[in-house]
PALUMLO-463936 format. One record per residue: x, y, z of N, C-alpha, C in turn; residue number from 1. Coordinates in Angstrom, 3 decimals, decimal comma, m for minus. Layout:
N
<site <X Y Z> <X Y Z> <X Y Z> NUM>
...
END
This chain:
242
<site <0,847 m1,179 0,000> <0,000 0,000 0,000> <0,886 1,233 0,000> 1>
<site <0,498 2,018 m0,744> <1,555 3,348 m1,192> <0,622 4,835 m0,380> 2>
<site <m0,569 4,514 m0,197> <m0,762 5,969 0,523> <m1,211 6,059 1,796> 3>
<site <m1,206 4,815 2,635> <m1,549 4,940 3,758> <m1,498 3,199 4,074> 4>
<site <m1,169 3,293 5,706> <m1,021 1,660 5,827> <m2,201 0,838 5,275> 5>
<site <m1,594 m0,742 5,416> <m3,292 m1,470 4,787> <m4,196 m1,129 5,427> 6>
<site <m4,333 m1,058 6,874> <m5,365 m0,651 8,040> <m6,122 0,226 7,713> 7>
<site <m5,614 1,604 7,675> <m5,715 2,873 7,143> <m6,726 2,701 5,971> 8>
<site <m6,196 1,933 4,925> <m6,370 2,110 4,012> <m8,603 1,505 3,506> 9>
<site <m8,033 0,175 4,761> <m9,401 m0,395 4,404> <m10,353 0,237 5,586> 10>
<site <m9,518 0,959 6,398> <m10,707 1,885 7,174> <m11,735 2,908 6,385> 11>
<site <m10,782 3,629 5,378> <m11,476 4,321 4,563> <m11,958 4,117 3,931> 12>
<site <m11,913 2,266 3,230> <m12,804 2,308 2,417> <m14,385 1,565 3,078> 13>
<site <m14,121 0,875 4,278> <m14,953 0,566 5,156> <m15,418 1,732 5,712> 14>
<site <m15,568 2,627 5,936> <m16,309 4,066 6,338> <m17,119 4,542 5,565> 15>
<site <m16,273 4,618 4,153> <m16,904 5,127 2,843> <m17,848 4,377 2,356> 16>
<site <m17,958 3,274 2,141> <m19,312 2,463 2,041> <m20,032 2,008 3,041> 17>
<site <m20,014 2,191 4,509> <m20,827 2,012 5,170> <m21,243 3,631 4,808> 18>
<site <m21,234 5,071 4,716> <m22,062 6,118 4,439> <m22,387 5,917 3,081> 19>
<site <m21,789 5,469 2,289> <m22,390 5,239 0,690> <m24,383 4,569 0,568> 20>
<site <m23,913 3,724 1,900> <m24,875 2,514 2,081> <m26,167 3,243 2,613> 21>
<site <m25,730 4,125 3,824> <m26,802 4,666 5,100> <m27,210 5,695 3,768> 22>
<site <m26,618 6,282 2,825> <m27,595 7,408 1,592> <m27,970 6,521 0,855> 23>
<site <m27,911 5,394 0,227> <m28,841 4,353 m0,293> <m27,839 4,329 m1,627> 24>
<site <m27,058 4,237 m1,300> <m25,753 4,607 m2,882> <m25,247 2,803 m2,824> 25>
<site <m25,009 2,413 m4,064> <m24,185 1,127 m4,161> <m22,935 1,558 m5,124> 26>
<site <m22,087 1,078 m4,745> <m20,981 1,740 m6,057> <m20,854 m0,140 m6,927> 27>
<site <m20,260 0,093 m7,934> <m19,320 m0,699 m8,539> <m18,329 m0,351 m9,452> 28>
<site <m17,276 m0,588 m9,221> <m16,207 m0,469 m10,031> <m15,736 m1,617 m11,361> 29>
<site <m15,144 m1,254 m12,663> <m15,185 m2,076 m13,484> <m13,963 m1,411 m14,961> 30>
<site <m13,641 m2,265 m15,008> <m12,437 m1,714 m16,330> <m13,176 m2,601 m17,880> 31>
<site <m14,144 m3,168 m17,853> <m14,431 m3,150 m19,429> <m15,160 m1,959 m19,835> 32>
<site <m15,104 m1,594 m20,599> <m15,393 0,155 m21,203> <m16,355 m0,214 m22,335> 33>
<site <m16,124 m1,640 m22,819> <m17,652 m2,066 m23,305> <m19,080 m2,202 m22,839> 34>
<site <m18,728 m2,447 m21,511> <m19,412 m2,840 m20,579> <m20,241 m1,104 m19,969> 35>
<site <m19,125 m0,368 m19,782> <m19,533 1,294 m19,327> <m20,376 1,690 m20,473> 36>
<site <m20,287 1,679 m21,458> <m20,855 2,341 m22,599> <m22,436 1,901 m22,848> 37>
<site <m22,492 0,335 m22,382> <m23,937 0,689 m22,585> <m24,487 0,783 m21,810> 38>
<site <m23,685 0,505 m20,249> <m24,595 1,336 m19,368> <m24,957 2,604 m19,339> 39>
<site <m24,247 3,357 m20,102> <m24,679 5,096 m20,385> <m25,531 4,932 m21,513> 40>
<site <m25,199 3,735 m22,149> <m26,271 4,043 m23,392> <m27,821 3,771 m22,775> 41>
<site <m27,914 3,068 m21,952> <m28,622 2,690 m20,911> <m29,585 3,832 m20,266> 42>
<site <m28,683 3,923 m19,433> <m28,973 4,390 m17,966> <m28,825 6,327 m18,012> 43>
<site <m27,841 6,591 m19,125> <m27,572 8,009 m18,954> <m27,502 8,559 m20,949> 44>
<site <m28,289 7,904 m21,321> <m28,424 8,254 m22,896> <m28,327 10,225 m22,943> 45>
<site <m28,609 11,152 m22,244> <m28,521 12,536 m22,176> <m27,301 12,704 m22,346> 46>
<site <m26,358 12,297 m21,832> <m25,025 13,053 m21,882> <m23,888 11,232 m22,842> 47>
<site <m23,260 11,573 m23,660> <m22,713 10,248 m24,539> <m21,849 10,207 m23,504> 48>
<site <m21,345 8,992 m24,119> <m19,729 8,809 m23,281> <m18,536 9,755 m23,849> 49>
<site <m17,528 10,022 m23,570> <m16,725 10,805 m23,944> <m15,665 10,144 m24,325> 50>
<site <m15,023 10,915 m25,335> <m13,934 10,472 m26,524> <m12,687 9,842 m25,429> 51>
<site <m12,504 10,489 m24,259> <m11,157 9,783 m23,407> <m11,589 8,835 m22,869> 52>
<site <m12,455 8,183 m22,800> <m13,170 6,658 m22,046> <m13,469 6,064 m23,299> 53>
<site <m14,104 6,019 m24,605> <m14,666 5,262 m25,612> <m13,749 4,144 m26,429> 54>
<site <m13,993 3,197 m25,648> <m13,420 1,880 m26,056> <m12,640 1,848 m27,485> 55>
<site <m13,697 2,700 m28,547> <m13,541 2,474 m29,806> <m12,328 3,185 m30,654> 56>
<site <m11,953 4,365 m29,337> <m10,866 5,025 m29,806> <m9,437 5,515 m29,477> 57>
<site <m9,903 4,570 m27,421> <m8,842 4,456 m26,952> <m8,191 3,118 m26,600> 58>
<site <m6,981 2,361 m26,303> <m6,824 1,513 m25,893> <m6,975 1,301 m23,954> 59>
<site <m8,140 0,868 m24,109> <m8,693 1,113 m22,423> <m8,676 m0,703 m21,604> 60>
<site <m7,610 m0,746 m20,817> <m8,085 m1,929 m20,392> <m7,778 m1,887 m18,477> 61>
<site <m7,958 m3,397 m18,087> <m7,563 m3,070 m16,662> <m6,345 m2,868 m16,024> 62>
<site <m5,568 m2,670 m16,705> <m3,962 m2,208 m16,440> <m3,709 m0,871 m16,469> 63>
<site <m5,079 m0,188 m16,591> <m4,511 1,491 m17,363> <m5,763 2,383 m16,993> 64>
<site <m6,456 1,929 m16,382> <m7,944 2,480 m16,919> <m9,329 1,895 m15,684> 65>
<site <m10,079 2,956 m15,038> <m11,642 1,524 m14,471> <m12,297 2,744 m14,801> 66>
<site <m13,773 2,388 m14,290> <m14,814 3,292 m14,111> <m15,413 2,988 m12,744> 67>
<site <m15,869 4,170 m12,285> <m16,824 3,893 m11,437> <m18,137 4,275 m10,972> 68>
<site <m19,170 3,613 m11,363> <m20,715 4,051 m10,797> <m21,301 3,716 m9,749> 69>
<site <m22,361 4,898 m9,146> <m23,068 4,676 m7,813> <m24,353 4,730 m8,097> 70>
<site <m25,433 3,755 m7,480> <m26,953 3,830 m7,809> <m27,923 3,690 m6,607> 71>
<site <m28,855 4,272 m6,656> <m29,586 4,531 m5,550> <m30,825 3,359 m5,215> 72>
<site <m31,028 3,316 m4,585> <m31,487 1,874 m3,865> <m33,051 1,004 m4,907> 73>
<site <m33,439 2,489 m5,943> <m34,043 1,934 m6,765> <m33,390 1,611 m8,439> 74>
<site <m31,838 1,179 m7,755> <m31,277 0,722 m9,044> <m31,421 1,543 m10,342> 75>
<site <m31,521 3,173 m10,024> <m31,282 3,929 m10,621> <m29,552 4,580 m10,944> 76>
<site <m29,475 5,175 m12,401> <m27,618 5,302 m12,192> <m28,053 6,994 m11,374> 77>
<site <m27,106 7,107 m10,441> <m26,949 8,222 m9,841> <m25,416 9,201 m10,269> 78>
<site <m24,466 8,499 m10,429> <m23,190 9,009 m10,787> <m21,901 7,878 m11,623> 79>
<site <m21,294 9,037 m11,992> <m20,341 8,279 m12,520> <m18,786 8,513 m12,758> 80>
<site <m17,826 8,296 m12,651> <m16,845 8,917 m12,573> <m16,103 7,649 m13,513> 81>
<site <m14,628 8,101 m13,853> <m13,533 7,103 m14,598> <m12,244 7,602 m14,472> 82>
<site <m11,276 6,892 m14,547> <m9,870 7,326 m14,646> <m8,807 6,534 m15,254> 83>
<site <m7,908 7,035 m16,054> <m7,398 6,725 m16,878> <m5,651 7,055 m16,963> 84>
<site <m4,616 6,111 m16,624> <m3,117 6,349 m16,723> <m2,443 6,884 m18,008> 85>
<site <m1,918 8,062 m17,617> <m0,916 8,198 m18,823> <0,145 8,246 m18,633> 86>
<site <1,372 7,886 m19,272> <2,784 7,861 m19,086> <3,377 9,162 m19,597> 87>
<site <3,907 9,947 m18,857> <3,871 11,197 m19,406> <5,277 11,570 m18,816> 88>
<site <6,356 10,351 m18,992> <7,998 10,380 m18,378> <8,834 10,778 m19,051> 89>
<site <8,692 11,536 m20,140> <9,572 11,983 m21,175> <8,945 13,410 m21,171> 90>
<site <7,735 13,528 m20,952> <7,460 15,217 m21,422> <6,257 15,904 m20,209> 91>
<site <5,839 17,339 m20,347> <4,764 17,324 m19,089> <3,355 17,581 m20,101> 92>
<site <2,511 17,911 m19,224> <1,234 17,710 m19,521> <0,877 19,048 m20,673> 93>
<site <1,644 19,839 m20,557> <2,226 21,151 m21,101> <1,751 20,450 m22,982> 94>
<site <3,167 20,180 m22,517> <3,517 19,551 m23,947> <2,829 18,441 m24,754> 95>
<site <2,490 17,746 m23,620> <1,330 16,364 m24,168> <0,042 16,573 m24,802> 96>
<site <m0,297 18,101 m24,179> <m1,910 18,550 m24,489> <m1,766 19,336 m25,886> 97>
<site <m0,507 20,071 m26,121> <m0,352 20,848 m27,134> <m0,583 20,358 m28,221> 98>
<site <m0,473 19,188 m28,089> <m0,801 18,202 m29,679> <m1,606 17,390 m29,524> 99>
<site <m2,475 16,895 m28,100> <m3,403 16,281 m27,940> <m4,614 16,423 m27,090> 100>
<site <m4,753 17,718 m27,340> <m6,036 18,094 m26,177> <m7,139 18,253 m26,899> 101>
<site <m7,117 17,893 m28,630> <m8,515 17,572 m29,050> <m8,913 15,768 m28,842> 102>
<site <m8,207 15,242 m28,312> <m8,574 13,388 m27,297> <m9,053 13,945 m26,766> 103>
<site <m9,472 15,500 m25,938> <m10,071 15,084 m24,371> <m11,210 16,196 m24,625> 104>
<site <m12,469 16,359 m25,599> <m13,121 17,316 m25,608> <m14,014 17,158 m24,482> 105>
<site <m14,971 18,382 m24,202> <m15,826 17,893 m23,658> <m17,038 17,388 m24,337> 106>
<site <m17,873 16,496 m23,553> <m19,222 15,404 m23,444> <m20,220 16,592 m24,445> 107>
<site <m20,401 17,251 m25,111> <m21,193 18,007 m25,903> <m20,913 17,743 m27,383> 108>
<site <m22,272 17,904 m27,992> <m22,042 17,814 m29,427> <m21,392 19,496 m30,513> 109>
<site <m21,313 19,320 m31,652> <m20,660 19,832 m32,795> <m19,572 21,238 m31,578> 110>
<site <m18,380 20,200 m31,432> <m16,921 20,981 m30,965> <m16,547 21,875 m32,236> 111>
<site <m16,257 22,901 m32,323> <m15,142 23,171 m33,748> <m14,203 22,738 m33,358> 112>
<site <m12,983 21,608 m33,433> <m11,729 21,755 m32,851> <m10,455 22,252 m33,396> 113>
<site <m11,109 23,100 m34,581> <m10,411 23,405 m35,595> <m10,018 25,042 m34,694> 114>
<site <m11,400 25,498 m34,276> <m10,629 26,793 m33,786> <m10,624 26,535 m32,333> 115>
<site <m10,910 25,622 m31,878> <m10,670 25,381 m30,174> <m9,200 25,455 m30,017> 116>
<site <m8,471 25,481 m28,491> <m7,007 25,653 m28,370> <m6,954 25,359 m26,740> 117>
<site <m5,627 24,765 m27,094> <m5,035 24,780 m25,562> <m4,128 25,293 m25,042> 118>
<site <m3,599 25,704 m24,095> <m2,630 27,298 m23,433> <m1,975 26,181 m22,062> 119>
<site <m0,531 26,022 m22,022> <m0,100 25,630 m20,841> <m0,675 26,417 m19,516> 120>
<site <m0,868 25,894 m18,914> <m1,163 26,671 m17,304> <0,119 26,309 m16,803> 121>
<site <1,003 27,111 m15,935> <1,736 27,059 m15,239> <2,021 25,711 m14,388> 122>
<site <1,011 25,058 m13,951> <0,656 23,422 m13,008> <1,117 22,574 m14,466> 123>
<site <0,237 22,919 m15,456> <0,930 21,951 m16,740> <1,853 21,409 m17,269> 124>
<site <2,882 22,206 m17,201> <3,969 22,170 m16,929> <5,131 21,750 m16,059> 125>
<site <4,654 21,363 m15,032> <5,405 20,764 m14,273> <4,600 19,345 m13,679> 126>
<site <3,551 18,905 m14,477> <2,865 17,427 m14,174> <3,374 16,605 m14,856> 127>
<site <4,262 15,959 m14,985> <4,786 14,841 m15,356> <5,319 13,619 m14,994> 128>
<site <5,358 12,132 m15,111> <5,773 11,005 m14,712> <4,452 9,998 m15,198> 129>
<site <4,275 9,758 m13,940> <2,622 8,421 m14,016> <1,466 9,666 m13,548> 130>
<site <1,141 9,628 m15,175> <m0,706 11,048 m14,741> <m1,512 10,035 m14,903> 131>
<site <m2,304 10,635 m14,177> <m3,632 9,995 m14,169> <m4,700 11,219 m14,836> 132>
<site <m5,259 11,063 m15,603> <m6,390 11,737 m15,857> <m8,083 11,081 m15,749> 133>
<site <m8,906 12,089 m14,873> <m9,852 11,867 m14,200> <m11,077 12,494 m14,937> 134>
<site <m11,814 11,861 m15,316> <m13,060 12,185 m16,269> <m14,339 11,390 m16,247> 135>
<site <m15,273 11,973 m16,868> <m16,721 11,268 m16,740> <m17,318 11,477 m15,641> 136>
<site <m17,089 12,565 m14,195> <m17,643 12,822 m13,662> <m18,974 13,513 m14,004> 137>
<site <m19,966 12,390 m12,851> <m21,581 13,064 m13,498> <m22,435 13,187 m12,330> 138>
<site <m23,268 13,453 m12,305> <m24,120 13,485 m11,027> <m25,425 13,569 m11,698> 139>
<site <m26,188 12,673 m10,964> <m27,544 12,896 m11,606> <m28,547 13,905 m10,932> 140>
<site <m29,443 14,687 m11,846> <m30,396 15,559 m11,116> <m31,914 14,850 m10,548> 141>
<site <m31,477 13,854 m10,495> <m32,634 13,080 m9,713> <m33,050 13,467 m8,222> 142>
<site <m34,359 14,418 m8,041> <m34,442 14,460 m6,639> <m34,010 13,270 m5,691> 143>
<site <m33,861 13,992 m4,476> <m33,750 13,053 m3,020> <m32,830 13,317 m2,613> 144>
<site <m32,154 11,941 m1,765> <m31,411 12,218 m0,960> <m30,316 12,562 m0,869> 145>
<site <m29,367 12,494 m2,574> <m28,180 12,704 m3,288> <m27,366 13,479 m2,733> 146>
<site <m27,980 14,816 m3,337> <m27,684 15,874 m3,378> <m27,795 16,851 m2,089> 147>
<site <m26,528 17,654 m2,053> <m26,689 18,718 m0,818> <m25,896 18,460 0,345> 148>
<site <m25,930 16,654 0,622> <m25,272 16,002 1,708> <m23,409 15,477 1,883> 149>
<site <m23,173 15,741 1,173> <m21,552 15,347 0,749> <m21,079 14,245 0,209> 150>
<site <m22,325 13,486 m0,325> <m22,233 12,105 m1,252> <m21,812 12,162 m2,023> 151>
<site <m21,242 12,819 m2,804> <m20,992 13,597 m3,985> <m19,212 13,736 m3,564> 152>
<site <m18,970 14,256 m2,563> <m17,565 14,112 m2,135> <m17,023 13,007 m1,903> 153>
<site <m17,611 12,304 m1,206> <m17,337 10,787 m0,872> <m17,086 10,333 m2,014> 154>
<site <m17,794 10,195 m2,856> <m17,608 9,371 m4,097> <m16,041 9,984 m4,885> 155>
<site <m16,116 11,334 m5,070> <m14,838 11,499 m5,816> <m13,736 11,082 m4,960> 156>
<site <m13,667 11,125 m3,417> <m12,679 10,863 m2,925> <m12,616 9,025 m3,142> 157>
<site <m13,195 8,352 m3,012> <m13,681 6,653 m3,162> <m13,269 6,545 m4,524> 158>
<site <m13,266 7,615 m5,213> <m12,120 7,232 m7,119> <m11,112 7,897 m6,615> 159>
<site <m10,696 8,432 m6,184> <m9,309 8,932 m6,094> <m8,536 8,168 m5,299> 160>
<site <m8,702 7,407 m4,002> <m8,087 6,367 m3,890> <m8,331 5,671 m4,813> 161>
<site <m9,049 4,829 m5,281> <m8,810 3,430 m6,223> <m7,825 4,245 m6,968> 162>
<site <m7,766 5,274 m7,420> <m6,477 5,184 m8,437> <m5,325 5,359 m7,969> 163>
<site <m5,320 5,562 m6,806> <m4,039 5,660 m6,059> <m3,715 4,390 m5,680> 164>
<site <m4,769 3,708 m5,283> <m4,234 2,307 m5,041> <m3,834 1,406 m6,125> 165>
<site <m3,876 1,382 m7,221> <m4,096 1,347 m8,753> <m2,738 1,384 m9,357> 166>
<site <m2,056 2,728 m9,314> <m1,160 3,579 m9,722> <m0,386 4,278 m8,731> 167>
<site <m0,382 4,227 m7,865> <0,281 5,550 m6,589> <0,703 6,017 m7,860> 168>
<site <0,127 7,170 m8,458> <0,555 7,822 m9,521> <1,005 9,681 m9,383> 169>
<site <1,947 10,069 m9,398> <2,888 11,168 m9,385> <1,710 12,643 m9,405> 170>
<site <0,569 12,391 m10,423> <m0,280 13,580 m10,307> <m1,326 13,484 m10,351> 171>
<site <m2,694 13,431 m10,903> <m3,885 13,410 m10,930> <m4,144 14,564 m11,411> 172>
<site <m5,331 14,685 m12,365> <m5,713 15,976 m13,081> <m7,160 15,778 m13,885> 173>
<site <m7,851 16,796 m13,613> <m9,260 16,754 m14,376> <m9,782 18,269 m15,276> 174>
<site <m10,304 18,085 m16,322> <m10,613 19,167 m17,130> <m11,934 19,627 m16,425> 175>
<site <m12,377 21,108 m16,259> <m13,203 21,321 m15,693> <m13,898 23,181 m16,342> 176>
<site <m15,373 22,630 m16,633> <m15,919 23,941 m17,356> <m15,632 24,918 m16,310> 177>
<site <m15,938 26,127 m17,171> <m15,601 27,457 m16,159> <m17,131 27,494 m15,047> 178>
<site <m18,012 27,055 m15,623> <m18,986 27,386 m14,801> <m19,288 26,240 m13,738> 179>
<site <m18,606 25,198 m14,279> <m18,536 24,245 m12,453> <m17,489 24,517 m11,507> 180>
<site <m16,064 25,096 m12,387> <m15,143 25,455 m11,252> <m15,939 26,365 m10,459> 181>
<site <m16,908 27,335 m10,756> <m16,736 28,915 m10,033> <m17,752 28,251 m9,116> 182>
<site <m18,724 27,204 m9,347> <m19,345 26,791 m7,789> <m18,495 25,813 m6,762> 183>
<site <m16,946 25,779 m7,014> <m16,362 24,939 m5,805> <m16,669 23,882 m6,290> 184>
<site <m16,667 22,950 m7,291> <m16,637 21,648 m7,274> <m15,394 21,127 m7,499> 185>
<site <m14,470 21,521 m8,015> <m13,190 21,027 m7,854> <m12,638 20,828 m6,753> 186>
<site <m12,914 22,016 m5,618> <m12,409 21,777 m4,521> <m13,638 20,945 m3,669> 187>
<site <m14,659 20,324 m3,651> <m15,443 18,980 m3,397> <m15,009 18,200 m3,532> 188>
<site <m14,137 17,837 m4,916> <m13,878 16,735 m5,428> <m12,443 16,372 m4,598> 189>
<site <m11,793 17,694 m4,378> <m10,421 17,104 m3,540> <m9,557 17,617 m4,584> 190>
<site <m9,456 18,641 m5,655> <m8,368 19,101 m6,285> <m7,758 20,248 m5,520> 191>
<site <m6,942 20,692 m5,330> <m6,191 21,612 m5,040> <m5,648 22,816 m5,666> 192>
<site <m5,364 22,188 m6,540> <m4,786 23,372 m7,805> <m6,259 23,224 m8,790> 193>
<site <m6,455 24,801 m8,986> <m7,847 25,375 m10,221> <m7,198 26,281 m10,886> 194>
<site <m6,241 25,879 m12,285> <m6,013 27,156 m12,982> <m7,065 27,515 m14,603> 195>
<site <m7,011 28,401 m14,600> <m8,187 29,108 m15,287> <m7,754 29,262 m16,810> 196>
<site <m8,336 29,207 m17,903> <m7,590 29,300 m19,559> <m7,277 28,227 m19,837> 197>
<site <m7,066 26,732 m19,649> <m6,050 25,809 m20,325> <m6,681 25,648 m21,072> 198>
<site <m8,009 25,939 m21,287> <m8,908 25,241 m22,704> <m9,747 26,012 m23,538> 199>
<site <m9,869 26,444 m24,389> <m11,712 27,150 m25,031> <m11,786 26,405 m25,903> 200>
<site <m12,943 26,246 m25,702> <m14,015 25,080 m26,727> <m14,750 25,749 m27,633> 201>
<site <m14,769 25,800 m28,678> <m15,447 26,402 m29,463> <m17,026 25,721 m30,400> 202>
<site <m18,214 25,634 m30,366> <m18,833 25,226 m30,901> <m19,397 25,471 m32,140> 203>
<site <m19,248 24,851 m33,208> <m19,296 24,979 m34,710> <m21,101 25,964 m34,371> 204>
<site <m20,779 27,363 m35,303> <m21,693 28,609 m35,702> <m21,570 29,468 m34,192> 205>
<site <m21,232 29,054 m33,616> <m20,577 30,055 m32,308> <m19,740 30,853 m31,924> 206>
<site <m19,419 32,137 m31,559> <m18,461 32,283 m31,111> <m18,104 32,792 m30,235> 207>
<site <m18,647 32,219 m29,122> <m18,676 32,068 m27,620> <m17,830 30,887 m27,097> 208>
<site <m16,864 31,573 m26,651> <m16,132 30,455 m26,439> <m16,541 29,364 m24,997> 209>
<site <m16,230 28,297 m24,640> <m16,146 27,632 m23,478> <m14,892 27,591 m22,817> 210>
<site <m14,743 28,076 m22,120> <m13,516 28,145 m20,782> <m13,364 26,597 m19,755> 211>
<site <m12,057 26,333 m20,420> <m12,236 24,713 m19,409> <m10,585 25,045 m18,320> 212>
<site <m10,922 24,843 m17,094> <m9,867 25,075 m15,872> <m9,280 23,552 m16,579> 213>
<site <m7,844 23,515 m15,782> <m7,266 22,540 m15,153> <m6,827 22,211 m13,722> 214>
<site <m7,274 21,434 m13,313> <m7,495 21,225 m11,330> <m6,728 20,166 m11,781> 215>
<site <m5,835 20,292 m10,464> <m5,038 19,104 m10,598> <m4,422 18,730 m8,793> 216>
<site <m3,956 17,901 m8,185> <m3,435 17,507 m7,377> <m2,146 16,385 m7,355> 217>
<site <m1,019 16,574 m6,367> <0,524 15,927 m6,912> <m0,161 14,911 m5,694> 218>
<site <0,438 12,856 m6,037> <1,010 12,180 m4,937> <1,032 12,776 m3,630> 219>
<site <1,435 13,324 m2,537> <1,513 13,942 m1,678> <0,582 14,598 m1,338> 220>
<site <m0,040 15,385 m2,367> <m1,612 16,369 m2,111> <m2,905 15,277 m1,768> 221>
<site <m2,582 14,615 m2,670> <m3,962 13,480 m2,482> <m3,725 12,132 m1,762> 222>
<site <m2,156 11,761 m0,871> <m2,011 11,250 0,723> <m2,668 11,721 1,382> 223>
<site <m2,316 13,758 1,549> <m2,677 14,185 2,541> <m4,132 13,943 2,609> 224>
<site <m4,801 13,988 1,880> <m6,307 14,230 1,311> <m6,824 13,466 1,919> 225>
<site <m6,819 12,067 1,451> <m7,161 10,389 1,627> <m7,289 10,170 3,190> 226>
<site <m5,884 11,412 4,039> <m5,852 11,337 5,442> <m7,161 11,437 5,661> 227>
<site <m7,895 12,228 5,621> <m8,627 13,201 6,406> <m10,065 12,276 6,565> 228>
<site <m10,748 12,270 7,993> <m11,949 11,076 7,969> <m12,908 11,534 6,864> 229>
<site <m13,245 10,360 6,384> <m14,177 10,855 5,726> <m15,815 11,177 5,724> 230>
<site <m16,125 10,676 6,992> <m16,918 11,246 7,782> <m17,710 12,959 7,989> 231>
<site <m16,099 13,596 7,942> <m16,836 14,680 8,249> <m16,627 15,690 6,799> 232>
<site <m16,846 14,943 6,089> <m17,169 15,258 4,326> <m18,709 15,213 3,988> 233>
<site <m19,323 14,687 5,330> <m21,282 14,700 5,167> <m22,243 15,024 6,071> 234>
<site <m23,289 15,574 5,775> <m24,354 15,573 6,877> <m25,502 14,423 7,239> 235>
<site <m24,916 13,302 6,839> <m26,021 12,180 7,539> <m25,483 11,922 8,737> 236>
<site <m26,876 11,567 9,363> <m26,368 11,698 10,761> <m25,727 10,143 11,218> 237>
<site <m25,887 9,537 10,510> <m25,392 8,475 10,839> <m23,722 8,187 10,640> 238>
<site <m23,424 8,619 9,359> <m21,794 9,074 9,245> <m21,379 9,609 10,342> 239>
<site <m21,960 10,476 11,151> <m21,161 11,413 11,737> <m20,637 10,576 13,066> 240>
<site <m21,409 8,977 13,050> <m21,123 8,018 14,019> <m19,907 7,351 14,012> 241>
<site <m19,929 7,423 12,213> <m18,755 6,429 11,580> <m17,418 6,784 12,068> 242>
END
């Protein structure tokens, strides 16, 4: 175990699903991406799967790659998250995106990516070794008990270990619209670093651009993180026992 003893380690995840459980959440985790796809084709047909998870265009298997979904006690999909290793030991994220940050658009239809662009952020630049990139975060707008309570935190922190346990991997990093950074969800999710510009998206007859942050957190940022109970990340009252 690379981020905390075994003890440690299965405390948190024994905490985290006993509150997963008391909000009526089931998770499962899974690396066939055949398998993810039609559960969105499924379960979340509104939003597609996205070009950095799609089986058909990446090489996605369980050595490199899982997903993970949570569903609410009427076997409804409630969320979804995924994460994905890149080897990025020769160059930084800087440089990796400059020629490949039309792989990672966002989940919306007709991108121009012809006039879209990507801009190092300062953090970009110095993320390099074993990245992990973190995507497909979703949340469903299904009334109840979901939302409001810190289930929503739990869960990103419950993928951010597995990929640490996975990878103890050097950085972690997620693309993020301008209008979810500015309500604090990056920092929900457990990122640390929110820099602003790395992306505009441009949509074909538009020219309004989309502003995508890069949030990111190093090895060390997301130990410290993983420390912290996870308990007091919610307001059920029953967690607050845990």
């Amino acid at each position: 175990m690379t981020i905390q003893t075994q003890t440690d380690s299965a405390l948190f995840i024994a905490s985290s699903q006993q509150i997963l459980s008391e909000g009526g959440l089931e998770v499962q985790i899974g690396t066939d991406f055949d398998e993810y796809r039609e559960i969105l084709l499924r379960d979340r047909p509104r939003q597609a799967l996205g070009a950095p998870f799609d089986p058909g265009l990446q090489n996605l298997n369980e050595g490199n790659a899982f997903w993970l979904t949570g569903r609410d006690l009427d076997g409804d999909l409630m969320h979804t998250q995924a994460a994905r290793l890149l080897d990025l030991k020769h160059e930084d994220l800087g440089g990796y995106m400059f020629n490949r940050f039309r792989e990672f658009p966002p989940a919306i239809p007709d991108i121009d990516l012809d006039r879209s662009r990507f801009r190092a952020s300062p953090g970009a630049r110095n993320i390099t070794g074993r990245v992990i990139y973190h995507g497909e975060v979703w949340m469903s707008d299904k009334p109840g008990l979901f939302r409001g309570n810190g289930l929503s935190t739990v869960l990103a922190r419950y993928g951010l270990l597995t990929a640490m346990q996975r990878w103890n991997p050097d950085y972690i990093f997620v693309f993020m619209a301008r209008t979810v950074a500015f309500k604090g969800f990056a920092e929900r999710m457990g990122y640390m670093h929110n820099e602003p510009g790395a992306l505009r998206w441009f949509r074909k007859g538009s020219d309004m651009p989309m502003e995508g942050f890069l949030s990111y957190l190093s090895n060390e940022e997301a130990r410290y993180l993983l420390e912290m109970p996870v308990s007091d990340l919610v307001t059920l009252p029953a967690a607050k026992a845990a």
